[in-house]
C-alpha positions in Angstrom: 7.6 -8.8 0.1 8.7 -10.0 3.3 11.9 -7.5 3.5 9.5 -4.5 2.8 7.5 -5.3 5.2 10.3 -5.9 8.0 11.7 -2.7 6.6 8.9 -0.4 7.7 8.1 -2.3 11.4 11.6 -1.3 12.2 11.9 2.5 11.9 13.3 3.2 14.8 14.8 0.0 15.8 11.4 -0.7 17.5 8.6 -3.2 15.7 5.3 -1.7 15.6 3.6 -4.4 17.6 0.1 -6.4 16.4 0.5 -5.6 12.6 4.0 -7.3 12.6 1.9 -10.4 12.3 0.4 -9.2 8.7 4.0 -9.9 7.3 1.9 -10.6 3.6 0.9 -7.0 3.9 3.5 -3.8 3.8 2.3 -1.1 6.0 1.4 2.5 6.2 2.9 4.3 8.7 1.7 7.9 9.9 4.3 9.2 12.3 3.0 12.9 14.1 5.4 15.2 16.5 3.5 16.7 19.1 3.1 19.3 20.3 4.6 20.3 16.7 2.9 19.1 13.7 2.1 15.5 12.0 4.1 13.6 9.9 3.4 10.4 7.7 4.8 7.6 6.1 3.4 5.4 4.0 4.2 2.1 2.2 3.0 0.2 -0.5 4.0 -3.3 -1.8 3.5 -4.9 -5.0 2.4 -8.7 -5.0 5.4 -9.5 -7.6 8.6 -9.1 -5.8 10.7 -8.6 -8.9 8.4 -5.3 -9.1 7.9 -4.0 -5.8 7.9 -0.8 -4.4 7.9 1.4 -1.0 6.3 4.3 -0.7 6.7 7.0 1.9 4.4 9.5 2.9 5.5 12.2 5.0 3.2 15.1 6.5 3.5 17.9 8.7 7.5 19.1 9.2 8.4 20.4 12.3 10.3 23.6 12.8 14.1 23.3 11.3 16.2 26.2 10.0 18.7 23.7 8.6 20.2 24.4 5.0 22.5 22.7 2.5 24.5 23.0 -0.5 25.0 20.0 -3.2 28.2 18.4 -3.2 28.8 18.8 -7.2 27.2 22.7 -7.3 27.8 23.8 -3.6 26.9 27.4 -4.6 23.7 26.2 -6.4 21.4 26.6 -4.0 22.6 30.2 -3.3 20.4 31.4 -6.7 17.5 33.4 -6.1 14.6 32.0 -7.2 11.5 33.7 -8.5 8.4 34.3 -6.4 6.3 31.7 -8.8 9.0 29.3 -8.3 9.5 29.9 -4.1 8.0 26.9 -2.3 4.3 27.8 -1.0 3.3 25.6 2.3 0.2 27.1 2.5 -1.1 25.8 -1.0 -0.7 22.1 -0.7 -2.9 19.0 0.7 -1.4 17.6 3.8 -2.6 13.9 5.2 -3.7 14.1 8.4 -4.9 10.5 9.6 -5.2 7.4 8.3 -9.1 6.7 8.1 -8.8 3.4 9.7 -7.1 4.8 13.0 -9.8 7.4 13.2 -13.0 7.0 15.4 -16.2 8.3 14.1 -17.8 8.3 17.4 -15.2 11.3 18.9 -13.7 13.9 18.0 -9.8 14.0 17.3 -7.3 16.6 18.1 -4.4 17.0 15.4 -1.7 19.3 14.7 -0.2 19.5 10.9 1.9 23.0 9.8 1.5 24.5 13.6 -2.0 24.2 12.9 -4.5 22.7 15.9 -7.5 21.0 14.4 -10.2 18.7 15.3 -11.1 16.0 13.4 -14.3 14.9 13.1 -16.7 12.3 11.3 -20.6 14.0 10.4 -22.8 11.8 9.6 -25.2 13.7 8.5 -23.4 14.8 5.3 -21.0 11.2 5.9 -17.9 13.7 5.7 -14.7 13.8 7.7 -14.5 17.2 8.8 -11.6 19.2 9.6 -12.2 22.2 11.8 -10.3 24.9 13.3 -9.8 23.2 16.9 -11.1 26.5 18.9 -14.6 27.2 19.7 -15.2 31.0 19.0 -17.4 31.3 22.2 -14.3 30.9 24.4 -11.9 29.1 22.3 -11.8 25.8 24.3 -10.4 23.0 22.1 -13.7 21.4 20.2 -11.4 17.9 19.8 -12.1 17.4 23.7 -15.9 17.8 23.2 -18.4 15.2 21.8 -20.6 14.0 19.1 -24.2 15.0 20.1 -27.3 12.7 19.7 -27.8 14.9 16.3 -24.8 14.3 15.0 -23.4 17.9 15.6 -19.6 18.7 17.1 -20.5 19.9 20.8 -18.3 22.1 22.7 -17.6 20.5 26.4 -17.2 23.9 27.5 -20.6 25.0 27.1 -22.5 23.1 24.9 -22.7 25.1 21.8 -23.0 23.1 18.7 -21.6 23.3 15.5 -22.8 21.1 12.1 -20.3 19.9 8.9 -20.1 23.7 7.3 -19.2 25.1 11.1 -22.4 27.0 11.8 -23.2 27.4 15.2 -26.7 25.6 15.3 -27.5 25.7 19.1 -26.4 27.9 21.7 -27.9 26.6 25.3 -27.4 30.2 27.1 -29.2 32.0 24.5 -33.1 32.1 25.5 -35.3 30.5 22.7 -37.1 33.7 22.4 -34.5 36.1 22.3 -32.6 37.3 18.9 -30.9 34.4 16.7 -27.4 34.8 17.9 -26.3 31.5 17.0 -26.7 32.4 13.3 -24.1 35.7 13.8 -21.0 35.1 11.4 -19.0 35.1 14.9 -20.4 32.1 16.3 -19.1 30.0 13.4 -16.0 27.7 13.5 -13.4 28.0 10.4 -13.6 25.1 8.6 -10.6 23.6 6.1 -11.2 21.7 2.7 -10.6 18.4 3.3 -10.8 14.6 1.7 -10.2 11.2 2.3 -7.6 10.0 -0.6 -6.2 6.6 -0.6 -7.8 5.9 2.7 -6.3 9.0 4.3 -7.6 12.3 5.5 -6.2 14.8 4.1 -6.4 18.9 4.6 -5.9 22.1 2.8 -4.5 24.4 5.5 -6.3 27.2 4.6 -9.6 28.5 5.5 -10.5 31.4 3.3 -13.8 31.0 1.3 -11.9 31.4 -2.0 -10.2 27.8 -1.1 -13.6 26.0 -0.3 -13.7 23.9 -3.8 -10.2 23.9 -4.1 -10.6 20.2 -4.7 -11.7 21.0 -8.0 -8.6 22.4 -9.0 -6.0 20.7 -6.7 -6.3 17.4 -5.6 -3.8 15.4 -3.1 -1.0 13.7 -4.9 -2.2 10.5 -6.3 -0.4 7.2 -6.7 -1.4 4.9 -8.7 -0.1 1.7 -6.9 -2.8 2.4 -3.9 -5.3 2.2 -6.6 -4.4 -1.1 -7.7 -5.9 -4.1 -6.5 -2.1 -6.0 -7.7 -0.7 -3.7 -4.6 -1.8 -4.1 -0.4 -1.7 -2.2 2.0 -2.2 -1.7 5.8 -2.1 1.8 7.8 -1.0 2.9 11.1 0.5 6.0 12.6 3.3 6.8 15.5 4.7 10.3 17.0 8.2 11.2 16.5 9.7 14.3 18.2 11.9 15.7 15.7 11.9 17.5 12.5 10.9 17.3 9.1 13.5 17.9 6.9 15.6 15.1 9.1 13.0 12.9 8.6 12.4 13.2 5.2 16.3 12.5 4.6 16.7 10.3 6.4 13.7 8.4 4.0 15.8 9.3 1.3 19.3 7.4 2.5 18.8 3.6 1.6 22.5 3.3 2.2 21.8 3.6 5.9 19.6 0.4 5.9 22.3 -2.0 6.3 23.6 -0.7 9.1 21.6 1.3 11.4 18.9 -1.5 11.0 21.3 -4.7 10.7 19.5 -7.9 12.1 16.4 -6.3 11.7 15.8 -5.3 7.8 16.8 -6.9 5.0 18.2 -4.7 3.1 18.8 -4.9 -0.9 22.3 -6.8 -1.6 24.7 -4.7 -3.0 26.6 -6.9 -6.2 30.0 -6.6 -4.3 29.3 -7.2 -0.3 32.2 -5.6 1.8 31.7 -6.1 5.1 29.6 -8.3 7.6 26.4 -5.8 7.3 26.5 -6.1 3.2 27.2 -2.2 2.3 28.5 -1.4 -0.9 28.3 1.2 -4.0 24.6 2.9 -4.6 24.5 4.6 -7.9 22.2 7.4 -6.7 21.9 10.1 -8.9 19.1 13.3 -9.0 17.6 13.9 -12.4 14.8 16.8 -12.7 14.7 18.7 -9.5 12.3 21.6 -8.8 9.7 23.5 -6.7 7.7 20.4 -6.5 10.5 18.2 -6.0 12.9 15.8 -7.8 13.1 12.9 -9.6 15.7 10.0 -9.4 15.9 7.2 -11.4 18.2 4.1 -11.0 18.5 0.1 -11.6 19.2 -1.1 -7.5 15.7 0.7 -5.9 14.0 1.0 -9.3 12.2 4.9 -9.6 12.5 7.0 -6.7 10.4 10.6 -6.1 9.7 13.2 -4.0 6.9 15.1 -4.4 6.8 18.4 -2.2 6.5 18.2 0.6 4.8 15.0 1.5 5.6 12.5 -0.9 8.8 10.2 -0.7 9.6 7.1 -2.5 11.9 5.4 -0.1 12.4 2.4 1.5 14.3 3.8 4.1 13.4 4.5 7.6 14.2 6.8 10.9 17.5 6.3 12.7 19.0 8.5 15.0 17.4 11.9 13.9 17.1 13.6 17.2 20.8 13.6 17.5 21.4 14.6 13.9 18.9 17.3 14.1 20.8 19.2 16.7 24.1 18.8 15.4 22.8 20.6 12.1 21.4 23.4 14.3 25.0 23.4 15.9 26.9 23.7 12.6 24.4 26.5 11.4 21.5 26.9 8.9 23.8 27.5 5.8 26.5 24.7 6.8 24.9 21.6 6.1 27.5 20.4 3.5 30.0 21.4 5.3 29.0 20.1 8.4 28.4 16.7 6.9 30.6 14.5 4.0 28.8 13.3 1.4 31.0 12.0 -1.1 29.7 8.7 -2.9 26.4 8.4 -4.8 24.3 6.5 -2.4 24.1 10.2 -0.9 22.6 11.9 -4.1 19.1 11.3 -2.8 20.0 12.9 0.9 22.0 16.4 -1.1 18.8 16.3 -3.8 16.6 17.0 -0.9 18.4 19.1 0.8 18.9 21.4 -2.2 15.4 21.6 -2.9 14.9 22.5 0.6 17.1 25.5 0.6 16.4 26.7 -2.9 12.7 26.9 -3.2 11.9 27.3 0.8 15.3 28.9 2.1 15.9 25.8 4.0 13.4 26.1 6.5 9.3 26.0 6.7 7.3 28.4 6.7 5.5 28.6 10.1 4.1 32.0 9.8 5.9 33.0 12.9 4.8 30.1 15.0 8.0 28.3 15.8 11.3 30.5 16.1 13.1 27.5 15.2 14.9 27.0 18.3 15.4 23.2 19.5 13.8 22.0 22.6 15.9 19.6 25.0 17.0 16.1 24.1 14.5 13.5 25.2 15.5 10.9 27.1 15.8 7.2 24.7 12.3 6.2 27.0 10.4 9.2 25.9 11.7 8.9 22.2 11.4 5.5 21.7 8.4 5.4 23.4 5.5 2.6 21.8 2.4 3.1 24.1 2.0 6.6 23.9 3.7 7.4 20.6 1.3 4.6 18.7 -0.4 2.1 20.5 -3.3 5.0 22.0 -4.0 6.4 19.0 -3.9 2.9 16.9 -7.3 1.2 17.0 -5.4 -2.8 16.1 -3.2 -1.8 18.3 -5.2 -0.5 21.4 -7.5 -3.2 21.0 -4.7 -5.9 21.2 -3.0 -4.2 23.9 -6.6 -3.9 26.2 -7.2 -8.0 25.1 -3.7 -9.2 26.1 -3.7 -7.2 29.3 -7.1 -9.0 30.0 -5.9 -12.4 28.6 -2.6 -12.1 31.3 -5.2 -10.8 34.3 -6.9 -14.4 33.3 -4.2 -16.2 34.0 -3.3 -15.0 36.9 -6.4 -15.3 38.1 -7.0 -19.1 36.6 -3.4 -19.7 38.7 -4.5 -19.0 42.1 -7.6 -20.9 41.4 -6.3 -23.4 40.2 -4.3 -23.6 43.5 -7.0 -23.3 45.7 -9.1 -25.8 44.1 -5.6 -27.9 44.5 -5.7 -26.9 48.3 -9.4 -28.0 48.6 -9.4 -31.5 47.2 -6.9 -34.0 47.3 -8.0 -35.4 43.9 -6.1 -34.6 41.0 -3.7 -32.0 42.7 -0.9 -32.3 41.4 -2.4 -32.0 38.1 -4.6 -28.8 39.5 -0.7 -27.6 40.8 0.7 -28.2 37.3 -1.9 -26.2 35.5 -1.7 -23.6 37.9 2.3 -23.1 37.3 1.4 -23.3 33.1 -0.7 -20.6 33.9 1.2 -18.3 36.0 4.1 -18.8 33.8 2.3 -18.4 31.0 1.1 -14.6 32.7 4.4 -13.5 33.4 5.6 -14.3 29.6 2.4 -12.5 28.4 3.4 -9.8 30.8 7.0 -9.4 29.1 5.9 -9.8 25.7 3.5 -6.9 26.3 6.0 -4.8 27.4 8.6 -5.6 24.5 5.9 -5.0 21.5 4.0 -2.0 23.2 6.4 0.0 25.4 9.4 1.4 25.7 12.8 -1.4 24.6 16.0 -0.5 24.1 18.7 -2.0 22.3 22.3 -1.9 21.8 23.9 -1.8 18.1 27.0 -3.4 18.9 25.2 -6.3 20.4 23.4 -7.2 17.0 
């Protein structure tokens, strides 16, 4: 249980501070790209650790135009595919939040497939909604506005109010004798299906009428392990600036473990260990792959999926996609297998995916002309790497620790030059008084250091490891 665990804190070579210290519980992880749209990852681990499992849950891609061809059929992916088999982004359920990082008291601004929303608890119908995040008096975002003391979504802009099925319900400009123009179709926000499944929120991106009751005929991918009370879980979520499909690959690449992570997971042992790190042989292979994904099944991982587009099996986690991403974009969006060997079977999983990528959505998403695909500049490692802003804000564990040790190391200080002037003062007891007051300031200036490793920015160095 312990590896698993280790495995997801460690994503990006940076331990997702606070919940490290629930090492008997794996973790949920809902990464989101901003300004592009969310993605998720989840994880699940079974109490036996003979039977365990990871699960990863990935939402949201971001805009990639990146392609590739398998390495046994190279021209497979080529084959048109029918219109009922082509890939349809638009007729999924996407998770949006975790429900335990989500605040019922304010509304939250998300974006998931280009899509701005606000999310927002009413607790008058004790719903999460999911509204278009515009209000349609002068489409100010409604994810910057309030709660009101009726438990209505309130524009900040001008106050117009809106209830769980987006009717406008107050307008304070219009005089309470003059025609009923809050109840005009116009004044209404669009509203999106939505659910919370296995503790998540999730979101049909769509807000035609016709789709209203789609969860009556489509429900969110369900896994059973979340279900069972033999499996734990915890949830949290972090922003990563780069795109999907790299993402999701880089899930689906156990092989990677060893190295990328070394000192920091604990990866599975391969029978015949070749080098320091413990690489070796995977026997990956893909065995039913389609418009809803693939299907891999082997004796190292035990049953692997991926279920289009947000559903991965994997117990691997982000490396060094920004870098990858671009050289992709460099090679071309039909050059993947060319720009990249793939020779051995531990990379089955990684050509699987990308053949299902190309084949049933041309190898890119469909933004409906949001994103021209284009990459933006290379962060620098602070901004990519980033903690504080990429989790710890939008993690309520998280915040709250961060707030109580920042308080805790104030304390000290404070206690420190106290302690010395109370030293100053009397003559009793002062070197005792002195003493303290050095524990104290030392102990400050370690709190200050351990905030800053487990919350902010820290690099590393592989070859130091």
């Amino acid at each position: 249980m312990e590896v698993a665990v280790k495995s997801s804190l460690t994503s990006i070579h940076a331990p997702i501070s606070v919940r490290e210290a629930q090492f008997t519980k794996p973790k949920l992880l809902s990464f989101q790209f901003h300004p592009r749209p969310n993605s998720s990852i989840s994880r699940i681990l079974k109490k036996t650790p003979s039977k365990s499992k990871l699960f990863s849950t990935m939402s949201s891609p971001v805009p990639s135009s990146v392609s590739t061809e398998s390495m046994e059929q190279p021209e497979a992916e080529l084959e048109a595919v029918s219109q009922g088999e082509k890939f349809d982004w638009y007729a999924q359920w996407y998770p949006v939040m975790p429900v335990c990082d989500l605040d019922k008291r304010v509304p939250h601004a998300k974006t998931v497939m280009g899509l701005d929303l606000v999310v927002w608890w009413d607790r008058n119908e004790s719903e999460w909604k999911v509204f278009d995040d515009s209000c349609p008096h002068r489409l100010a975002p409604l994810s910057e506005g309030r709660i009101d003391q009726w438990g209505r979504l309130q524009c900040v802009y001008h106050g117009w109010c809106f209830n769980g099925s987006g009717n406008c319900k107050f307008i304070p400009q219009a005089p309470p004798d003059g025609p009923p123009v809050h109840t005009s179709t116009k004044a209404c926000v669009a509203v999106y299906p939505s659910t919370v499944h296995h503790d998540i929120v999730w979101f049909w991106p769509n807000t035609d009428p016709q789709y209203r009751d789609i969860i009556t005929k489509k429900q969110p991918p369900f896994i059973a392990e979340l279900d069972d009370p033999l499996f734990t879980k915890s949830m949290g979520n972090r922003d990563f600036p780069y795109g999907y499909d790299v993402l999701i690959e880089n899930l689906l690449d156990p092989a990677h473990l060893p190295y990328a992570h070394y000192g920091i997971v604990n990866a599975p042992k391969p029978k015949v260990k070749s080098d320091r790190e413990g690489g070796g042989p995977i026997d990956l292979s893909v065995k039913k792959l389609d418009s809803q994904g693939f299907l891999e099944n082997q004796d190292h991982f035990g049953d692997t999926k991926f279920i289009a587009p947000c559903i991965s099996y994997a117990s691997s986690s982000p490396g060094d996609a920004p870098e990858k991403e671009r050289k992709f974009m460099d090679a071309g969006p039909a050059n993947w297998q060319k720009a990249c060997f793939v020779p051995t079977k531990s990379d089955a999983l990684v050509v699987g995916y990308r053949r299902w990528f190309n084949k049933y959505s041309g190898g890119q998403v469909d933004w409906k002309g949001k994103y021209c695909g284009t990459l933006p500049p290379t962060s620098p490692r602070e901004q990519l790497f980033d903690r504080y802003w990429s989790h710890v804000v939008s993690c309520r564990s998280c915040n709250a620790a961060y707030k109580g040790l920042n308080a805790l190391e104030v304390i000290l200080q404070v206690a420190s030059l106290a302690l010395i002037g109370v030293a100053a003062a009397t003559k009793q007891k002062a070197n005792t008084m002195v003493v303290m007051a050095v524990v104290c300031f030392a102990g400050s200036r370690w709190l200050a250091r351990f905030i800053f490793k487990n919350f902010h920015y820290h690099d590393y160095n592989h070859a130091f490891l």
